[in-house]
DSSP file (Angstrom, degrees, kcal/mol; ACC not computed):
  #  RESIDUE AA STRUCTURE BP1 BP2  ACC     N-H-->O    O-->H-N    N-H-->O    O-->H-N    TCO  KAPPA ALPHA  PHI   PSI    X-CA   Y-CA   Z-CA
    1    1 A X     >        0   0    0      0, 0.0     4,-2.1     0, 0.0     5,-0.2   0.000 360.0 360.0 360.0 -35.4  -29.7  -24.0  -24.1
    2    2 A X  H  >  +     0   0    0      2,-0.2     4,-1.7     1,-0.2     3,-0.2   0.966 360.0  53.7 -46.7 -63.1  -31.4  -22.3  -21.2
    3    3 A X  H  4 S+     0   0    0      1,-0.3    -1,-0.2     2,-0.2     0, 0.0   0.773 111.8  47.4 -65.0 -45.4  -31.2  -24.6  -18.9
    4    4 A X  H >4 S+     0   0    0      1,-0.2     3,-1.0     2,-0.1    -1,-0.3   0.968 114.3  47.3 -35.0 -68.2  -27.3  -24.6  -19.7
    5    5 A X  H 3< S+     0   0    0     -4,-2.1    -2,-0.2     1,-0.3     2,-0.2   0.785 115.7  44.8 -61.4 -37.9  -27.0  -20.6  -19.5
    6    6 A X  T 3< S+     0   0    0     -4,-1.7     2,-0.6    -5,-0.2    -1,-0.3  -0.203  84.5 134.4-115.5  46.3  -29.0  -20.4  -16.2
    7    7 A X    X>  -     0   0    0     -3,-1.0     3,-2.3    -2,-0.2     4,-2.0  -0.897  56.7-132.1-111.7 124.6  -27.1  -23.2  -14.6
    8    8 A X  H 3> S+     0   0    0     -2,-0.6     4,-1.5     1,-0.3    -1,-0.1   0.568 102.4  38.3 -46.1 -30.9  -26.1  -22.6  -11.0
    9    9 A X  H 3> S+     0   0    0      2,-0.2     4,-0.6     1,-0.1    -1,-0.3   0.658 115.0  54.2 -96.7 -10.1  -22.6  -23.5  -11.0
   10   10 A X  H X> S+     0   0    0     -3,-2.3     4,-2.4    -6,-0.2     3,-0.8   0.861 106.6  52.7 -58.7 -49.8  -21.9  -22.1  -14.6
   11   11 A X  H >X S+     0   0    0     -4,-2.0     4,-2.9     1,-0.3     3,-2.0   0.948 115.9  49.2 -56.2 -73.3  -23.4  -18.6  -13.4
   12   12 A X  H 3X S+     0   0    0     -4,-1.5     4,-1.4     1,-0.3    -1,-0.3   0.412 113.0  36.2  -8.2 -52.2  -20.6  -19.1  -10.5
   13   13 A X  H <X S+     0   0    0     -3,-0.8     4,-1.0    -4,-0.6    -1,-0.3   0.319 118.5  51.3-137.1 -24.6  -17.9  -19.8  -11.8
   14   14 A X  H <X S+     0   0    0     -4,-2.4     4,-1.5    -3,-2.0    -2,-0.2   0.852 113.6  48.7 -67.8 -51.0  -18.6  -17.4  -15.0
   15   15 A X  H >X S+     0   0    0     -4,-2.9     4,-3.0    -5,-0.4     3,-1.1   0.991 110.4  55.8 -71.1 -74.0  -19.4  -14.4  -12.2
   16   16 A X  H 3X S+     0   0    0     -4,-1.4     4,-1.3     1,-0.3    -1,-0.2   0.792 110.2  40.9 -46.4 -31.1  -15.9  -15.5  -10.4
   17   17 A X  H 3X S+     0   0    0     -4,-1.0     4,-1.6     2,-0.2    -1,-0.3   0.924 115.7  52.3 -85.1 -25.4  -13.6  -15.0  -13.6
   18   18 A X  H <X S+     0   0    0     -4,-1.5     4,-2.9    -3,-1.1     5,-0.2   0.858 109.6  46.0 -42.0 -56.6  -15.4  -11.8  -14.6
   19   19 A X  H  X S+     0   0    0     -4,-3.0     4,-2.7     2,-0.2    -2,-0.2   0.937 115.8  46.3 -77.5 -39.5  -14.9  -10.2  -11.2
   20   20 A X  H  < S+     0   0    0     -4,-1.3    -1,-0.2    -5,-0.3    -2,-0.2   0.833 113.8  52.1 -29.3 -55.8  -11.1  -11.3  -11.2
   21   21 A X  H >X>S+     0   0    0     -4,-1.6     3,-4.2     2,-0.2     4,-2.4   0.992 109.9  48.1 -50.3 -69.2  -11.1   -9.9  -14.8
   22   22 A X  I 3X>S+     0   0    0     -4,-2.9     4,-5.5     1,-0.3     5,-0.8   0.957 107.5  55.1 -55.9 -60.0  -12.6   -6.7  -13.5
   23   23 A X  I 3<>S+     0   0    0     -4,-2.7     5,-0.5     1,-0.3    -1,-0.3   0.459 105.5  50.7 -55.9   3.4  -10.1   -6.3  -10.6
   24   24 A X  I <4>S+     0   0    0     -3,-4.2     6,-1.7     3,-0.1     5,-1.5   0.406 118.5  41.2-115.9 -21.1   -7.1   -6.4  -12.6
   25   25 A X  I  <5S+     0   0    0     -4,-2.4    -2,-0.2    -3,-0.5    -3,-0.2   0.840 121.4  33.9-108.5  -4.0   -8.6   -4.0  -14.6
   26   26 A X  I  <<S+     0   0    0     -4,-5.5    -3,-0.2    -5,-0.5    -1,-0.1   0.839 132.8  31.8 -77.8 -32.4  -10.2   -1.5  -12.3
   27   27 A X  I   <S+     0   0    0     -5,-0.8    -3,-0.1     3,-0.1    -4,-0.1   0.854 132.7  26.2 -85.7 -67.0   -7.6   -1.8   -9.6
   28   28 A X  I   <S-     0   0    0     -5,-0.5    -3,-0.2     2,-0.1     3,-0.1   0.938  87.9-140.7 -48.8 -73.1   -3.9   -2.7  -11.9
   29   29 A X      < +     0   0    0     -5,-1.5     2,-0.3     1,-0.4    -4,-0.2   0.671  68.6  85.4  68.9  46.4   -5.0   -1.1  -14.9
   30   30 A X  S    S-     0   0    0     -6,-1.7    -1,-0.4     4,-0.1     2,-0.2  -0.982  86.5 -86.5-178.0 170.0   -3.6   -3.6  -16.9
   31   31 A X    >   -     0   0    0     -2,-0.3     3,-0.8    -3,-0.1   -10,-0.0  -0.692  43.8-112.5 -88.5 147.1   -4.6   -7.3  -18.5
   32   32 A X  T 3  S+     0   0    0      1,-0.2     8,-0.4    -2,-0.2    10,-0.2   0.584 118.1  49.2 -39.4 -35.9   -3.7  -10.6  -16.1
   33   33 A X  T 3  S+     0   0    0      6,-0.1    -1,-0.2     7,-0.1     3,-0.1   0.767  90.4  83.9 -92.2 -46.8   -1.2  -11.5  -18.6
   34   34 A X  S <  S-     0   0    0     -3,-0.8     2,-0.7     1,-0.1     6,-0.1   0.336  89.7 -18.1 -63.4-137.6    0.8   -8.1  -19.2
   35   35 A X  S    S+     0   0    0      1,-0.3    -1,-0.1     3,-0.1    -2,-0.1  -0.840 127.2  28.3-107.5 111.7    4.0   -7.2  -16.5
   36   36 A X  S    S+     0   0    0     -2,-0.7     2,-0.5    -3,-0.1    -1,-0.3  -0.909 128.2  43.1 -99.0  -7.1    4.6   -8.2  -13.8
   37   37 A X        +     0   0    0      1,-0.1     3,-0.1    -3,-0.1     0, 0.0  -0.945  56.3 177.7-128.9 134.0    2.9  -11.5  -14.7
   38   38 A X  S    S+     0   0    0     -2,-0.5    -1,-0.1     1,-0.2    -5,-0.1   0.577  79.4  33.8-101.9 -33.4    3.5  -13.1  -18.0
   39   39 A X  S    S-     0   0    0     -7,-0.1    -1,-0.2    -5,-0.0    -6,-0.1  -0.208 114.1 -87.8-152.4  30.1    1.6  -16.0  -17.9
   40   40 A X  S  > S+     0   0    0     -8,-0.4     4,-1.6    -3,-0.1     5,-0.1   0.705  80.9 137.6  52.4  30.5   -2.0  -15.5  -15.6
   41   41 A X  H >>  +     0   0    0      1,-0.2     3,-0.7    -9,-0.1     4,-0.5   0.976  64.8  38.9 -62.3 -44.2   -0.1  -16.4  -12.8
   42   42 A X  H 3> S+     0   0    0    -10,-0.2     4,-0.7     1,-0.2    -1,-0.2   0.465 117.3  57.0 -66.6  -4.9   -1.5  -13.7  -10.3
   43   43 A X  H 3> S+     0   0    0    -11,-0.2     4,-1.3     2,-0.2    -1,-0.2   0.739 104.0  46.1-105.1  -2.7   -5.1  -14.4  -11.8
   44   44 A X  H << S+     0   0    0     -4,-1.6    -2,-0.2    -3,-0.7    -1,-0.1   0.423 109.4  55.6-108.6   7.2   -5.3  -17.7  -11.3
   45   45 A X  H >< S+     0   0    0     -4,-0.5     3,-4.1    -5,-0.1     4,-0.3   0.862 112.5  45.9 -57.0 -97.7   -4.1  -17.2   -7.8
   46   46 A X  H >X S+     0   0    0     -4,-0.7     4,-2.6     1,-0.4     3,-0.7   0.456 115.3  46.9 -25.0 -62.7   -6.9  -14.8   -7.4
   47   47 A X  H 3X S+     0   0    0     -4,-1.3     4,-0.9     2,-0.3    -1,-0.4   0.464 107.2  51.4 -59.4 -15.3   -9.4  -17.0   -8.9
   48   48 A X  H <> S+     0   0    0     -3,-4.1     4,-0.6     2,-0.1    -1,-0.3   0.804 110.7  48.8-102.0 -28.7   -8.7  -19.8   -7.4
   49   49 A X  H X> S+     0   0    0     -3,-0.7     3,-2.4    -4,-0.3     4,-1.8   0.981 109.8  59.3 -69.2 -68.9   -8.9  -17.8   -3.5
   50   50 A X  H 3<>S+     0   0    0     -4,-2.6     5,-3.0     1,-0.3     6,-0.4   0.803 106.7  44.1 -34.0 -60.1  -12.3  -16.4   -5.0
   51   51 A X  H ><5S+     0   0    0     -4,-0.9     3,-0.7     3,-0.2    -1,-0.3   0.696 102.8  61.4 -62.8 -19.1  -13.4  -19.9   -5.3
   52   52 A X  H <<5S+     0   0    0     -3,-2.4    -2,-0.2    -4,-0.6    -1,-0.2   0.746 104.4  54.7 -68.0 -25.4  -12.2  -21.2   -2.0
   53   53 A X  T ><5S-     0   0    0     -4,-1.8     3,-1.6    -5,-0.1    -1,-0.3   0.298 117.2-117.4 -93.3  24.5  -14.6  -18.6   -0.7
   54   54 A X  T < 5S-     0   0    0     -3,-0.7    -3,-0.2     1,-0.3    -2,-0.1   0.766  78.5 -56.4  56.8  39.8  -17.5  -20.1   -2.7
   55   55 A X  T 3 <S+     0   0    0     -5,-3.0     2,-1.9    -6,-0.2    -1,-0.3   0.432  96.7 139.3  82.6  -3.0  -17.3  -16.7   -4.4
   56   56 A X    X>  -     0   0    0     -3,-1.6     3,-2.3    -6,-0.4     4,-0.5  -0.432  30.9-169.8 -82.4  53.4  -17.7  -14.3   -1.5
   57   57 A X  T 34>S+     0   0    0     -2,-1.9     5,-1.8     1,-0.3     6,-0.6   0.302  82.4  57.3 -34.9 -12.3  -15.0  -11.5   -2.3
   58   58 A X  T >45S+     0   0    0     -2,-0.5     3,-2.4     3,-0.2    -1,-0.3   0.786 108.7  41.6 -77.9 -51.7  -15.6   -9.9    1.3
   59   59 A X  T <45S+     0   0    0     -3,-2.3    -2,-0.3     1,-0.3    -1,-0.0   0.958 119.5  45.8 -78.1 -30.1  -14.7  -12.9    3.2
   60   60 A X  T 3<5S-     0   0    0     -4,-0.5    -1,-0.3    -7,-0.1    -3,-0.1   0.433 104.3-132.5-108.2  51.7  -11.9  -13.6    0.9
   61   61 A X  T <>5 +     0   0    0     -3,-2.4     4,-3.1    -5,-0.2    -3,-0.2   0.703  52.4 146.8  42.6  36.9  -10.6  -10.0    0.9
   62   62 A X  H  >< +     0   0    0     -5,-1.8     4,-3.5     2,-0.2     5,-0.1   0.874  67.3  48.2 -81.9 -25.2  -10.2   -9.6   -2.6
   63   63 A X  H >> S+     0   0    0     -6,-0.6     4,-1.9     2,-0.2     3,-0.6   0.970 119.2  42.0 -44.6 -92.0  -11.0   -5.6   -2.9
   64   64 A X  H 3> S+     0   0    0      1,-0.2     4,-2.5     2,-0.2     5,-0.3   0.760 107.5  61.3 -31.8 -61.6   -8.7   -4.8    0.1
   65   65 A X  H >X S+     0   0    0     -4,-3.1     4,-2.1     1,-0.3     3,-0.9   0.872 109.7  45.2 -32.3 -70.1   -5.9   -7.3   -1.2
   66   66 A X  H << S+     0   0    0     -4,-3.5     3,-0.5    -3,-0.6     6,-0.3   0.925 110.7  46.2 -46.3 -52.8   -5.8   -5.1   -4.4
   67   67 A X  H 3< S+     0   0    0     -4,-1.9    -1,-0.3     1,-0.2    -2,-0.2   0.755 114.6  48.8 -77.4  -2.2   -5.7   -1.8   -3.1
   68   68 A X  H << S+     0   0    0     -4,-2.5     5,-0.4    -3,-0.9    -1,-0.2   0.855  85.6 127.4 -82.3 -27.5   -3.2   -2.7   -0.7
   69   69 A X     X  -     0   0    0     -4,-2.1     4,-2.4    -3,-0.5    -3,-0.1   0.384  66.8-130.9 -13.9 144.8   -1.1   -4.4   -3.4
   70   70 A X  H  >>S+     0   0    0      2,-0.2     4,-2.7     1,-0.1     5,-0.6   0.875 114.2  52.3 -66.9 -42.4    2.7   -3.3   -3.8
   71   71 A X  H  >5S+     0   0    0      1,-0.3     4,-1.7     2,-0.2     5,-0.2   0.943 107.9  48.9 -72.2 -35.3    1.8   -2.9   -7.4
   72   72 A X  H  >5S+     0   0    0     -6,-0.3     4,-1.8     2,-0.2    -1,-0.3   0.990 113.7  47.9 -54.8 -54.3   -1.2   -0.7   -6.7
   73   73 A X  H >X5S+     0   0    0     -4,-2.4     4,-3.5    -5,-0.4     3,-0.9   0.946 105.5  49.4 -68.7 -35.2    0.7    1.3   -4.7
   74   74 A X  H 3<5S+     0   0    0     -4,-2.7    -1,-0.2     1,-0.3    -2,-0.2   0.926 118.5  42.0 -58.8 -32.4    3.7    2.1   -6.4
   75   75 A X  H 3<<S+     0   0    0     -4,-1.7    -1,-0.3    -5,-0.6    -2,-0.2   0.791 126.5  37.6 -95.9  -0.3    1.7    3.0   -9.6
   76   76 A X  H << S-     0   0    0     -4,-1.8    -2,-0.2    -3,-0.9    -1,-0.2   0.413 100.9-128.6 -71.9 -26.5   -0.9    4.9   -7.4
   77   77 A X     <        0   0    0     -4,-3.5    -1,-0.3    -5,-0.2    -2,-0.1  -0.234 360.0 360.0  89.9-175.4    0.9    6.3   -4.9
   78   78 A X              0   0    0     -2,-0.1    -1,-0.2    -4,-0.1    -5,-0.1   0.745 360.0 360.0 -87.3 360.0   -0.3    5.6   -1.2
């Protein structure tokens, strides 16, 4: 069971939907699922750019991407 739990590409790929998770709800305020997207479209965009960067959320701009978001700004202001 260890050996499972501490397995590199689990931890990866565990860490990448978590941080995805976390940026729709630190940035949005809201769950992957609720409005404007119904159906996880915009999180498995996001998740799927996360992984193209082998995880590396600087190179693939996912911080900036959110706060620039139209939907961040309008419910944030600028």
């Amino acid at each position: 069971m260890r050996r499972i739990a501490e397995n590199a590409t689990l931890v990866t790929n565990e860490f990448n939907r978590a941080f995805v998770l976390m940026q729709f709800f630190g940035y949005l305020r809201r769950d992957p699922n609720d409005q404007p997207d119904t159906d996880y479209t915009g999180y498995d965009f996001w998740l799927t750019k996360l992984n193209q960067f082998n995880g590396n959320y600087i190179n693939a701009e996912m911080v900036k991407a959110f706060i620039s978001s139209t939907e961040c700004r309008q419910r944030f202001g600028p």
